[in-house]
Backbone as a chain_set.jsonl record, in Angstrom:
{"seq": "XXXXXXXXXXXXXXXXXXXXXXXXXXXXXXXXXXXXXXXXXXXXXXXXXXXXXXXXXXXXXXXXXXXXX", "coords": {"N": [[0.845, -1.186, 0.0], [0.806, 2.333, -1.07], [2.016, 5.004, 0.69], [1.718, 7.616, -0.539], [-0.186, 9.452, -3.018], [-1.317, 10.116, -6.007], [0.854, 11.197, -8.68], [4.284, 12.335, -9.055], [4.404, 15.066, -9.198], [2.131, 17.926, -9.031], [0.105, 17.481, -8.435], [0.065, 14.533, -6.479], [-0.787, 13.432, -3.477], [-0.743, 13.329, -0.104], [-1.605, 11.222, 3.243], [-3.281, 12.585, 5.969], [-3.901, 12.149, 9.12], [-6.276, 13.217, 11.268], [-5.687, 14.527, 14.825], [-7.926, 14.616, 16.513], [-10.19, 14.191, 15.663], [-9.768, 11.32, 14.407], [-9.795, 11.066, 11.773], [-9.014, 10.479, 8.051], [-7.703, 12.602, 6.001], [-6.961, 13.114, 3.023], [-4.54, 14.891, 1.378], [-2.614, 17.632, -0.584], [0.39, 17.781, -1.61], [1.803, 19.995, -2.401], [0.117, 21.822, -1.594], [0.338, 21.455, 1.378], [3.491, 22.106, 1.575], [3.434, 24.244, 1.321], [1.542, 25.534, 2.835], [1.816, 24.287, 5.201], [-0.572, 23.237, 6.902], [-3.435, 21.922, 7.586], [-7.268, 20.877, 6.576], [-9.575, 19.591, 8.533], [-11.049, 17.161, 6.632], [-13.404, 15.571, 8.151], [-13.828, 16.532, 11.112], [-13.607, 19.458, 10.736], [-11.004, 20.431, 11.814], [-8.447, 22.429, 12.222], [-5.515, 21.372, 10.941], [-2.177, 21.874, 11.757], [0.838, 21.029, 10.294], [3.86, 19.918, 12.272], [7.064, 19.418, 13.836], [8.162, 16.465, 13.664], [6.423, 15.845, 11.725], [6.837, 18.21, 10.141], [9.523, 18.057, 9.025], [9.321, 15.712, 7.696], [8.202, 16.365, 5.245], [9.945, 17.765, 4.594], [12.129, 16.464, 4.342], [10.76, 15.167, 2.168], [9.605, 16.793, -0.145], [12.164, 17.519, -1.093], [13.139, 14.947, -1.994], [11.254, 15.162, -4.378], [11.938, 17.061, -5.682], [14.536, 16.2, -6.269], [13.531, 14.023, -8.508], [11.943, 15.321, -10.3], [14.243, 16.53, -11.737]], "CA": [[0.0, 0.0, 0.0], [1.361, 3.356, -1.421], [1.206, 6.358, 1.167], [1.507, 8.814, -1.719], [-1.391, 9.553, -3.85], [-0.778, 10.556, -7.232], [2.101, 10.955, -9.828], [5.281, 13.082, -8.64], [3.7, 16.702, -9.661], [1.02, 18.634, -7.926], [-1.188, 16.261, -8.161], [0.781, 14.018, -5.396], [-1.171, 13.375, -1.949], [-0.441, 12.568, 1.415], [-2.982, 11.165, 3.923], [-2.99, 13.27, 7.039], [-4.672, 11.637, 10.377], [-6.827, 14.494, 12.591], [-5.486, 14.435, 16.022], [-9.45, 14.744, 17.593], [-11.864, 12.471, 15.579], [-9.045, 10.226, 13.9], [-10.487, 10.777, 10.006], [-7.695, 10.625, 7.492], [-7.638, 13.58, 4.625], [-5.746, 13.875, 1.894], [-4.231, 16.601, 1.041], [-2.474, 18.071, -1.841], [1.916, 17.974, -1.05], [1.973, 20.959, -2.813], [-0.395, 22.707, -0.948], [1.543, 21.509, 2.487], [5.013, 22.935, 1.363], [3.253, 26.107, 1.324], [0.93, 26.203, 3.943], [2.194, 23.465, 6.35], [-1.328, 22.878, 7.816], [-5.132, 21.644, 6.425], [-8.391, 21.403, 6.985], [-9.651, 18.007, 8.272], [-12.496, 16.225, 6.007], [-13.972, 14.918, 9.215], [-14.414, 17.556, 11.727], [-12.856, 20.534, 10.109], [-10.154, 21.393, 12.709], [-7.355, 23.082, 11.229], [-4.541, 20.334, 11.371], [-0.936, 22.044, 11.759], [1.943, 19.836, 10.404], [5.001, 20.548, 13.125], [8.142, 19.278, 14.129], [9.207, 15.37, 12.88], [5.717, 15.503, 10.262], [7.048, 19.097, 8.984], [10.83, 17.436, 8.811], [9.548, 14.594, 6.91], [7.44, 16.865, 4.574], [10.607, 18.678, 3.865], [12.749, 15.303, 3.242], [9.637, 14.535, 0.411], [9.89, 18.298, -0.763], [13.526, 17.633, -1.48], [13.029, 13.868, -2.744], [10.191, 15.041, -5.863], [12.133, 17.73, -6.479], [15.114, 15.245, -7.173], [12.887, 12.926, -9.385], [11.89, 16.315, -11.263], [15.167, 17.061, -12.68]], "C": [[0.883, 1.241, 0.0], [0.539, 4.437, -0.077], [0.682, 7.416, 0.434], [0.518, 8.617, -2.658], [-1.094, 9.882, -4.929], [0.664, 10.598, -7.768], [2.981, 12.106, -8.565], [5.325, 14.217, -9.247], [3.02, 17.124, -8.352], [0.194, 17.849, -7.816], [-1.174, 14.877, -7.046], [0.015, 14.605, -3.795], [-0.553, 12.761, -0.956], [-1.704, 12.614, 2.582], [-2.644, 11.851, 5.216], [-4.016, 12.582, 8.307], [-5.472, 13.221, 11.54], [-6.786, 13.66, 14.011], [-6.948, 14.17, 17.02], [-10.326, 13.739, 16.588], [-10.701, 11.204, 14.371], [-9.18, 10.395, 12.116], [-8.978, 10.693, 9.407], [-8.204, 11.666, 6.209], [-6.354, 13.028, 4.442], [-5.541, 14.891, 1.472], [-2.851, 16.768, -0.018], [-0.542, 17.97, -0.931], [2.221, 19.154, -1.37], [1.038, 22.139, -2.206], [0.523, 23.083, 0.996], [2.564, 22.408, 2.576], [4.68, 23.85, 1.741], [2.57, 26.339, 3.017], [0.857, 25.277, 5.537], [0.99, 22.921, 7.281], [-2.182, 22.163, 6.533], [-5.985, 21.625, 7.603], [-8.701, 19.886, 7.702], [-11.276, 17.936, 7.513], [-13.7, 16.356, 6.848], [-14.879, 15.971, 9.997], [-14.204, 18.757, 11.608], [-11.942, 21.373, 11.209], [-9.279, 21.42, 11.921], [-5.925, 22.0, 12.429], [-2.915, 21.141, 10.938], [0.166, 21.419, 12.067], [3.232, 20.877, 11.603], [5.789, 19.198, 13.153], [8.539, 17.59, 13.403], [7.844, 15.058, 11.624], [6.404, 16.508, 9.261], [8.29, 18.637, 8.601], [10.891, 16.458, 7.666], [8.748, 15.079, 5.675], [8.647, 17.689, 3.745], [11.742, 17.935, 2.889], [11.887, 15.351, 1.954], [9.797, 15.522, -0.23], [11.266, 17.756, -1.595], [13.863, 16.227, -2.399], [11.946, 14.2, -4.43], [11.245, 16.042, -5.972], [13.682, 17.094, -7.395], [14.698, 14.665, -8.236], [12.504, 14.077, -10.45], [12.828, 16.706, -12.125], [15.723, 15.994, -13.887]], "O": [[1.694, 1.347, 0.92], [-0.65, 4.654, 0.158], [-0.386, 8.007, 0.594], [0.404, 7.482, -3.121], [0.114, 10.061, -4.778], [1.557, 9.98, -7.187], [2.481, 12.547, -7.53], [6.338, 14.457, -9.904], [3.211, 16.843, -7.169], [-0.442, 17.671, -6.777], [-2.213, 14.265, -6.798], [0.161, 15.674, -3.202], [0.11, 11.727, -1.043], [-2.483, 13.539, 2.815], [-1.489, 11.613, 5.572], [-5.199, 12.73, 8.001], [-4.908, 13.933, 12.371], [-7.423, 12.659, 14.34], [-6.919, 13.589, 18.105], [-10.962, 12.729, 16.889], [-11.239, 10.356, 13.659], [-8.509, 9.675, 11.377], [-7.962, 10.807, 10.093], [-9.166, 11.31, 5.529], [-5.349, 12.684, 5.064], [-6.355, 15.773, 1.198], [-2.11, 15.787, -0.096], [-0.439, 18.111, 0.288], [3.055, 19.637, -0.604], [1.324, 23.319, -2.407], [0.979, 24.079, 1.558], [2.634, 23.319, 3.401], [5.378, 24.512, 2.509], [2.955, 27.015, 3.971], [0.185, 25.472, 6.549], [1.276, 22.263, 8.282], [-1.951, 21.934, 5.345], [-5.865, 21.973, 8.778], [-7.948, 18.986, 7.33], [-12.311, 18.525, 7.827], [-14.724, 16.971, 6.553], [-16.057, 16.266, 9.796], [-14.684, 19.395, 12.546], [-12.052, 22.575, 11.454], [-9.167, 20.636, 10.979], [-5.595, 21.907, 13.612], [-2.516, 20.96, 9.788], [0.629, 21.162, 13.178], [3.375, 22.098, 11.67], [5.384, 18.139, 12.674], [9.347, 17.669, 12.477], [8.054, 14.245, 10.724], [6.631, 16.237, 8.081], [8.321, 18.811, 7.382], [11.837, 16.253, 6.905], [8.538, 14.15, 4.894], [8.498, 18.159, 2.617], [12.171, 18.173, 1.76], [12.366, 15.564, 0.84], [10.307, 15.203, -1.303], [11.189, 17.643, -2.818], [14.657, 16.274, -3.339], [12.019, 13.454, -5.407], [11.775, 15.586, -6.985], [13.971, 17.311, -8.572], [15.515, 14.712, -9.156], [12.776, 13.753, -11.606], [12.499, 17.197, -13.205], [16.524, 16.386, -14.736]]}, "num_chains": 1, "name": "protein.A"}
């Protein structure tokens, strides 16, 4: 089972877990980079990636943009 959702563009998801009712969104990688949080699906609390998710958001940042060149 692939975590990543789509091709290695913008179109590339990652499933995000909400801390309070458990749901899983997906959400855009390219929206992340930028705005480091989301919305959740579920119960709509605003989910802010931090410290070893934003780390590993920045490894993947740095891994597509390898596979891009």
């Amino acid at each position: 089972m692939s975590i990543i959702k789509g091709s290695w563009n913008n179109e590339a998801t990652l499933p995000i877990k909400c801390p309070e009712c458990r749901h899983i969104t997906h959400e855009l990688i390219s929206k992340l980079q930028n705005a480091k949080s989301c919305f959740c699906a579920g119960c709509g609390k605003n989910i802010i990636i931090t410290g070893d998710g934003l780390a590993s958001l920045e490894a993947l940042k740095k891994t597509i943009e390898g596979f891009k060149q």
